[in-house]
VMD Tcl script that draws the C-alpha trace (Angstrom):
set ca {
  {2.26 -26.39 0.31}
  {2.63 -25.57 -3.27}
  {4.37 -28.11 -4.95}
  {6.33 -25.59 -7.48}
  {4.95 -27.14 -10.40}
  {4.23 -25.42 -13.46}
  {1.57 -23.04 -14.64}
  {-1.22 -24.61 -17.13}
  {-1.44 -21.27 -18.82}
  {-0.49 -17.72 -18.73}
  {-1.59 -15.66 -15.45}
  {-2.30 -12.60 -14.72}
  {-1.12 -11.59 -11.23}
  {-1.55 -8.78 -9.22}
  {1.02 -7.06 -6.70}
  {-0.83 -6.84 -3.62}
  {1.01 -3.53 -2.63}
  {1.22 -1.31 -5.24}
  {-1.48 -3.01 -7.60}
  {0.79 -3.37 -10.18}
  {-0.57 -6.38 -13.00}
  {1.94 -8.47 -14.26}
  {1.18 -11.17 -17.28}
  {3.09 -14.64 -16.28}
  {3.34 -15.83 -19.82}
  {4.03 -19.94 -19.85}
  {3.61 -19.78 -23.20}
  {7.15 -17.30 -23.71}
  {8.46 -19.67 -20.86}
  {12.08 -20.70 -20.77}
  {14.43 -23.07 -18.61}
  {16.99 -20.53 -17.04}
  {20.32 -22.21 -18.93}
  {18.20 -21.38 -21.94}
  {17.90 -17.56 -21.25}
  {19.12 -15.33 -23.10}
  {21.61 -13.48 -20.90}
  {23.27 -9.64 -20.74}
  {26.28 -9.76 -19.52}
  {29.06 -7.36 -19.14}
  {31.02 -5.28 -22.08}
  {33.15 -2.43 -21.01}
  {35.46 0.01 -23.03}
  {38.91 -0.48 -21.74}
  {40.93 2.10 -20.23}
  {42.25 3.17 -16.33}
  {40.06 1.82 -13.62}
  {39.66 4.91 -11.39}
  {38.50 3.04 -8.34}
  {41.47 1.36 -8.06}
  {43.47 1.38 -5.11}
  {46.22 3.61 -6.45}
  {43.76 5.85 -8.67}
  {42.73 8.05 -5.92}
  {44.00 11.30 -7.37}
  {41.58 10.76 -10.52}
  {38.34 10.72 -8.03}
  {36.65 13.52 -5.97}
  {37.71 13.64 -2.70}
  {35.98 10.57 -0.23}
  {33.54 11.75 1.55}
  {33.52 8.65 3.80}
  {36.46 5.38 3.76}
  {37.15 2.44 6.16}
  {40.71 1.65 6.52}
  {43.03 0.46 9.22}
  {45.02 4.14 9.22}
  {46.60 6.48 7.04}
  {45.64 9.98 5.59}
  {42.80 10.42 3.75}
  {42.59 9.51 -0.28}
  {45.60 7.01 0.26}
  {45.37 3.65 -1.15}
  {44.93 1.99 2.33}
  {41.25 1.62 2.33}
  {38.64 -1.43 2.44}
  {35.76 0.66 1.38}
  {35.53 4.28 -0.37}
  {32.54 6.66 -0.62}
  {33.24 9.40 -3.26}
  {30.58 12.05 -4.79}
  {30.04 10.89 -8.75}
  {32.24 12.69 -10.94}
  {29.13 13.56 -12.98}
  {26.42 14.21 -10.53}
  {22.68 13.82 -11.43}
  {21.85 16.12 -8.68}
  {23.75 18.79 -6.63}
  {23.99 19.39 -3.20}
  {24.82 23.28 -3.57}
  {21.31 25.58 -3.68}
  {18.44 25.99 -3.07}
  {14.99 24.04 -4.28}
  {13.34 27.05 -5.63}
  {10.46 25.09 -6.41}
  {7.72 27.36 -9.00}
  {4.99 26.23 -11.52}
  {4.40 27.21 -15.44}
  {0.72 26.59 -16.45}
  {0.42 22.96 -15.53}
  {4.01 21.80 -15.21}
  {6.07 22.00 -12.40}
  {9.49 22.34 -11.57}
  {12.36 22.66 -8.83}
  {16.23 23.34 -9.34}
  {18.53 19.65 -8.96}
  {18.90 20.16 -5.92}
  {19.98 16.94 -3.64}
  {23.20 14.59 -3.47}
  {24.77 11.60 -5.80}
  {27.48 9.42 -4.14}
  {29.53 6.26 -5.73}
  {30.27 3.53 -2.26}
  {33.44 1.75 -3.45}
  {32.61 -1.63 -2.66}
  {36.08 -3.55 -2.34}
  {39.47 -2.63 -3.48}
  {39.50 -5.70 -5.84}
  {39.04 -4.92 -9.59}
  {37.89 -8.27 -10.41}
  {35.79 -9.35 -7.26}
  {32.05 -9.45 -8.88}
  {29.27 -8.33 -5.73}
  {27.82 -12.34 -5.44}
  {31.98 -13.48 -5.09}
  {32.06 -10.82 -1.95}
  {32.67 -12.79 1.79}
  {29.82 -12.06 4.38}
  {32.25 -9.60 5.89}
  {32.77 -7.00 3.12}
  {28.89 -7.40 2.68}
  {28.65 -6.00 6.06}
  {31.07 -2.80 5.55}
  {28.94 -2.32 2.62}
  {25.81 -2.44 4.25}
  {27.02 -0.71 7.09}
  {28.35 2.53 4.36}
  {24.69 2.51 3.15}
  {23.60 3.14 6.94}
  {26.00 5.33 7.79}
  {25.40 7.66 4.45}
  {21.63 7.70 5.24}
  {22.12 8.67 8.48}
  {24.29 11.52 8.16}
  {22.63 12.55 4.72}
  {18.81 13.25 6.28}
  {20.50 15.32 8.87}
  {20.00 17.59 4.94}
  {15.89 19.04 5.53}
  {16.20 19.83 1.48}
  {16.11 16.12 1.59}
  {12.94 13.58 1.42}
  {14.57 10.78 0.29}
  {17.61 8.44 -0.40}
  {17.52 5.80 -2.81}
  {20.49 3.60 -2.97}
  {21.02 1.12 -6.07}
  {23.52 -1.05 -7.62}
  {24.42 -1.97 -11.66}
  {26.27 -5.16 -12.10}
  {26.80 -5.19 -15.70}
  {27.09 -2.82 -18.34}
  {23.93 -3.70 -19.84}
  {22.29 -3.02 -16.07}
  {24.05 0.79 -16.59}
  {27.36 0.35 -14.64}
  {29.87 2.07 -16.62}
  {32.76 0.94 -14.64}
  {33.48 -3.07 -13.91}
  {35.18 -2.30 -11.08}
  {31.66 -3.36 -8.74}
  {30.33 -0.34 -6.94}
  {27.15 0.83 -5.92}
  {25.64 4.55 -5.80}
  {23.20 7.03 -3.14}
  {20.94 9.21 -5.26}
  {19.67 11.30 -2.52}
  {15.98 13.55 -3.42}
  {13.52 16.28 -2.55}
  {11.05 14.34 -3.58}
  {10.14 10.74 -2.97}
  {10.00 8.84 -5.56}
  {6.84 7.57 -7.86}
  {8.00 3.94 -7.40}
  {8.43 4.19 -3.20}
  {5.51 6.26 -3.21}
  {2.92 3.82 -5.05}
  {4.20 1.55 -2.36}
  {3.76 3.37 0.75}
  {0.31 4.21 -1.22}
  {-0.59 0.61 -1.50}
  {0.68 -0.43 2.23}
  {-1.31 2.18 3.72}
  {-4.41 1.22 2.11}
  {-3.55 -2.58 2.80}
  {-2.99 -1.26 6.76}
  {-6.20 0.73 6.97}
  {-8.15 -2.15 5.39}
  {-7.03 -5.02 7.47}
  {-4.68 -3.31 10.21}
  {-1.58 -5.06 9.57}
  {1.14 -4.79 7.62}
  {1.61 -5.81 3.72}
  {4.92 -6.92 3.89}
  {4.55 -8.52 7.64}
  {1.96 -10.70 6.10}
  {3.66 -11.55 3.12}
  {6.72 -12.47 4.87}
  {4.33 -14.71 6.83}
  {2.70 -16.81 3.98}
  {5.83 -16.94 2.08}
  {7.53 -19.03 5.09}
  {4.91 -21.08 5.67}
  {3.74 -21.61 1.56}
  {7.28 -22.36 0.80}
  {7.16 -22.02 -3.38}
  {8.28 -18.89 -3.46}
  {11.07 -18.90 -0.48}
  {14.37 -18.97 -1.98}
  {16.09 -18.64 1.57}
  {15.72 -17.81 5.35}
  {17.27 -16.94 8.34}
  {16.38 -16.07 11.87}
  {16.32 -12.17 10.48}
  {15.46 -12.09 6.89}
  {14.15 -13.78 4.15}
  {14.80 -13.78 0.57}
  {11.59 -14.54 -1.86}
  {10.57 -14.34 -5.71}
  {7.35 -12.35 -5.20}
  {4.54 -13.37 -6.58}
  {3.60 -10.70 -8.95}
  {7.73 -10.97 -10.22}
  {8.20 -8.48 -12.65}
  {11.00 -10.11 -14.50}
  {12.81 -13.94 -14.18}
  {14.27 -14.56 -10.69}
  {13.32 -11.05 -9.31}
  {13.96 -11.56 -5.59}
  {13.40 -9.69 -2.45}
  {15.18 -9.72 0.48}
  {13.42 -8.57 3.38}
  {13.66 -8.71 7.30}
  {11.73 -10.65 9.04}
  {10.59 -8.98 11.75}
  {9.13 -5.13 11.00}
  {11.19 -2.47 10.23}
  {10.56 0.63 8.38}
  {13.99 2.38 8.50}
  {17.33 0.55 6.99}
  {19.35 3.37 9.08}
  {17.89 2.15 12.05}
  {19.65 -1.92 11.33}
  {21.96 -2.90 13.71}
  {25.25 -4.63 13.06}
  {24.25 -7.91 14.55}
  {20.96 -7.86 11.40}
  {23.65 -6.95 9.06}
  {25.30 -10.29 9.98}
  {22.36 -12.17 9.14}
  {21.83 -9.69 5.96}
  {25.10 -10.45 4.91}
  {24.27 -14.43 5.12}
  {21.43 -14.32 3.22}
  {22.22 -12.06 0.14}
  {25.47 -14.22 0.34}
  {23.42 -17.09 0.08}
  {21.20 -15.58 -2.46}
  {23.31 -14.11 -4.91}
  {25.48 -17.01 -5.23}
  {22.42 -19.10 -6.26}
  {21.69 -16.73 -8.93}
  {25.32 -16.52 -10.40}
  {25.37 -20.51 -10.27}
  {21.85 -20.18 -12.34}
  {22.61 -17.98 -14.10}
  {26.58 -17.29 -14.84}
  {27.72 -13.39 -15.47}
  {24.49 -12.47 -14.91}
  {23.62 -8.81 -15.07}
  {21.30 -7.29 -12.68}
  {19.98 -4.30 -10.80}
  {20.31 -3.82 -6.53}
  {17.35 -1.23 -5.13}
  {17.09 -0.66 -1.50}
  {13.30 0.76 -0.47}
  {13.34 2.45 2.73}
  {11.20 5.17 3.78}
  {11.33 8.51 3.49}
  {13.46 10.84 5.41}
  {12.18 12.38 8.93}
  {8.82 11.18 8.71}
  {8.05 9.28 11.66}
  {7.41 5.70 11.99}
  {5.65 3.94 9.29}
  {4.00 0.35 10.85}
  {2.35 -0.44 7.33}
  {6.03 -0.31 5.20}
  {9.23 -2.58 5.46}
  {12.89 -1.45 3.35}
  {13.54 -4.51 1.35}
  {16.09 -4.87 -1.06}
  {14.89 -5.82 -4.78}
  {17.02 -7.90 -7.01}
  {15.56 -7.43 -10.54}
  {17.37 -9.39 -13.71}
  {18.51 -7.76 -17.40}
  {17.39 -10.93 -19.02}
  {13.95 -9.89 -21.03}
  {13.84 -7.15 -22.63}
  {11.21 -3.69 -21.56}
  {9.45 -3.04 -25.08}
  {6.57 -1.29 -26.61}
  {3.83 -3.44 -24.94}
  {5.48 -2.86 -21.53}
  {5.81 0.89 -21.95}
  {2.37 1.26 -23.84}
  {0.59 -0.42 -20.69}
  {2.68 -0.34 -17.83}
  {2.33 -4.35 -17.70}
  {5.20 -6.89 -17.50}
  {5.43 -10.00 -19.56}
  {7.55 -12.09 -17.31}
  {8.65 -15.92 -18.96}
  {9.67 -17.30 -16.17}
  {7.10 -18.21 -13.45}
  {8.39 -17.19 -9.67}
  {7.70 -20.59 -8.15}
  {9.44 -22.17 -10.71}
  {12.53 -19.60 -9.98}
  {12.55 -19.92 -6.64}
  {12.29 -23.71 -6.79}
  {15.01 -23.79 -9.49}
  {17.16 -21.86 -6.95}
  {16.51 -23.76 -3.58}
  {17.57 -26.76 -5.38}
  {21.17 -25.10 -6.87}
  {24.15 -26.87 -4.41}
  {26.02 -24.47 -3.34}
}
mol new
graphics top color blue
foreach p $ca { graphics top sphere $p radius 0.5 }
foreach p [lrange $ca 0 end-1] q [lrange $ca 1 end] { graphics top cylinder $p $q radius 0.2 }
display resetview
């Protein structure tokens, strides 16, 4: 087992699945209290997700509560379309080329889930059982959404912290559903299919595998999922949480995984806010695509990435990472936080 020490010298590490190169630089590296951190600044102003604030949304689209009408305050958890949509659901694609570009009208669907009726409640402070409604919304949206044939895919994503994009502090997460998948899901599938044609099995099966058994990289575990730094980590304590046993659809989770979900991401992000204290970070659930079938070489997996370094020049030049903070040394620092 790797003993989590530390690197002699910078690496350069490739992600197995997309083959993605990332540049582990010891040299830049830095003790997590020591990071810099981006952490929230909002303008102030009326909290429209508050309970009480309903008339200043769109109507919900989708809301758990014990009774009462519609848009009334009595809810647990609200699904509303954005207020200012990045894509519509009216139309049609329309889809036409001009020399060598190509282009298709906005067509497709952007929805804020209304996490918890709490203002001040950050997502790693949530109890196991509002992570469940939440994860349960994200099912239930998916599922009715690719019902939609327009559609090819739904990518759901969180901001905590305005330097991660959330505009409001109130914590929420949004559904960007597409015609098209996108360039990051597809260099995955890409990759996974490759990795299944070479050595018929599954990518993520086998790196769920080696993680549990290596250890250095295993932040935590259940009897359903596991949460790792992966090797190739893109930024300091990038995690994934993925389940255990294969699964290419997150509609297709039950509610007794979603218990075990909930435990670990509980687990997980309170490590990380002990670490590293108002941290702000990105949530992207990977599924795959829409009405396609069964895919045995590709697992949804959530990916946890941090706003502590900076994406510059170099990074956008080459399509390289520099990442400080070495992922065994991450995922050891986090094993060892008491929680």
């Amino acid at each position: 087992m790797h003993n989590g020490g530390e690197i002699a010298m910078p690496e350069l590490r490739k992600c197995p699945i997309t083959g993605r190169w990332v540049i582990i630089s010891t040299e830049r590296a830095r003790r997590p209290l020591n990071l810099r951190l981006q952490t929230e600044e909002y303008a102030p102003g009326i909290n429209p997700f508050q309970p009480g604030n309903e008339y200043l949304t769109p109507p919900e689209i989708l809301a758990y509560r014990p009774g009462g009408a519609a848009n009334s305050p009595n809810w647990s958890l609200r699904v509303i379309p954005n207020k200012y949509p990045a894509l519509r659901v009216e139309g049609t694609l329309d889809k036409e080329g001009a020399g060598p570009y190509d282009k298709m009208n906005g067509v497709g669907a952007h929805e804020v889930i209304i996490e918890t009726p709490d203002p001040n409640l950050r997502f790693s402070q949530y109890n196991e059982q509002t992570l469940q409604q939440v994860f349960r919304a994200y099912r239930d949206r998916i599922v009715d959404l690719k019902r939609d044939v327009r559609l090819k895919y739904i990518l759901i994503f969180k901001n905590e912290g305005s330097s991660a994009g959330a505009t409001q502090s109130h914590s929420h997460s949004q559904l960007i559903a597409l015609p098209i998948v996108p360039k990051a899901v597809a260099e995955e599938l890409r990759g996974a299919k490759t990795y299944s044609e070479y050595k018929e099995r599954c990518i993520y099966c086998d790196i769920i595998k080696y993680e549990l058994k290596d250890g250095s990289r295993l932040i935590a575990e259940n009897p359903e999922m596991a949460a790792v730094a992966p090797y190739a980590s893109r930024y300091p304590f990038e995690t994934w949480i993925l389940p255990r046993r294969h699964e290419s659809y997150f509609e297709t989770t039950n509610n007794e995984q979603f218990v075990f979900l909930s435990k670990i991401f509980s687990e997980t992000m309170r490590r990380l806010e002990k670490a590293l204290p108002r941290l702000s970070y990105n949530i992207v659930l990977h599924t795959s695509p829409l009405n396609e079938g069964e895919f045995p070489h590709y697992h949804w997996h959530f990916e946890i990435t941090t706003r502590i370094t900076q994406v510059a020049g170099f990074e956008r030049g080459s399509g390289f990472y520099i990442n400080p903070t070495p992922p065994e040394q991450a995922a050891g620092y986090l094993r060892k936080i008491r929680l």
